[in-house]
C-alpha positions, 0 to 999 in steps of 0.5 A: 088412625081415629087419634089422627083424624080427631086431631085433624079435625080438632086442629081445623076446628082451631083454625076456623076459630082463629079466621073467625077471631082474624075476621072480627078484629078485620071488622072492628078497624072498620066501626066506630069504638062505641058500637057493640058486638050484640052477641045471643047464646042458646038458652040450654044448659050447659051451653047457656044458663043462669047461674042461681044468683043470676050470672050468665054463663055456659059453655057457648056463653063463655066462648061467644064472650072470649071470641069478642074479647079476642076481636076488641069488640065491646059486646053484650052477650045475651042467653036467649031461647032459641027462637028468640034467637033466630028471630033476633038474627033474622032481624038484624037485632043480633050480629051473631049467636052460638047453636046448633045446626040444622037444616032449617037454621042453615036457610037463615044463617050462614055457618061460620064454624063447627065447633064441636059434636055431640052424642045424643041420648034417648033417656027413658024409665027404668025398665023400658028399652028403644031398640028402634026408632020404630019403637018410639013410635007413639011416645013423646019425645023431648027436644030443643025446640025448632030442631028436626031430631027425627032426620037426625034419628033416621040418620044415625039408625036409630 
């Protein structure tokens, strides 16, 4: 039963890609051939990096790039931090930009397609064990910058 709902759900998650593919190619007829697509990609590896010789890549770099070639469109695609990219969508200096949801973002933006999910680890030093969300209580926590990751903690019980 789980293998059929993960197919399912991975089947969807290709047709919401195809229709954003379809939706793209549907805009491209309408504009002019030297406009580009302006793409933005988190910066956070392995999402969006720079590899040491300074090429862009990840894997929402690389996904965000082949969706644009898939549609025609030229484009740029460009690794930013994420607030930069929320600024830069919010302004309209970006057409679209590849990231995680969150309740805060979904006010700002209108979510296309869930792409995939992630498990989400709490990293600590040897010999020390969070059994709680309590037990956090009091530490520092690291996180991408502008997400609610204690909603997130409390929704999975942690």
């Amino acid at each position: 039963m789980q293998l059929v709902k993960k197919v399912s759900m991975n089947l969807r998650n290709l047709i919401c890609l195809m229709l954003l593919i379809c939706s793209l190619v549907l805009i491209n007829t309408h504009s002019s051939a030297s406009e580009q697509l302006r793409i933005d990609t988190i910066q956070l590896p392995p999402f969006g990096f720079f590899t040491e010789d300074g090429r862009s890549t990840g894997f929402l770099y690389d996904m965000g790039s082949r969706i644009a070639e898939e549609a025609g469109f030229p484009y740029k695609n460009r690794i930013v931090p994420f607030a930069r990219m929320v600024m830069e969508l919010e302004q309209g200096r970006a057409d679209f930009g590849l990231f995680f949801r969150s309740e805060k973002n979904d006010k700002i933006i209108i979510p296309v397609l869930h792409i995939a999910s992630f498990k989400n680890v709490v990293i600590s030093l040897k010999d020390t064990k969070y059994k709680s969300l309590e037990s956090l209580h009091g530490k520092l926590v690291a996180r991408v910058r502008g997400q609610d990751m204690m909603s997130f903690l409390k929704k999975i019980s942690l």
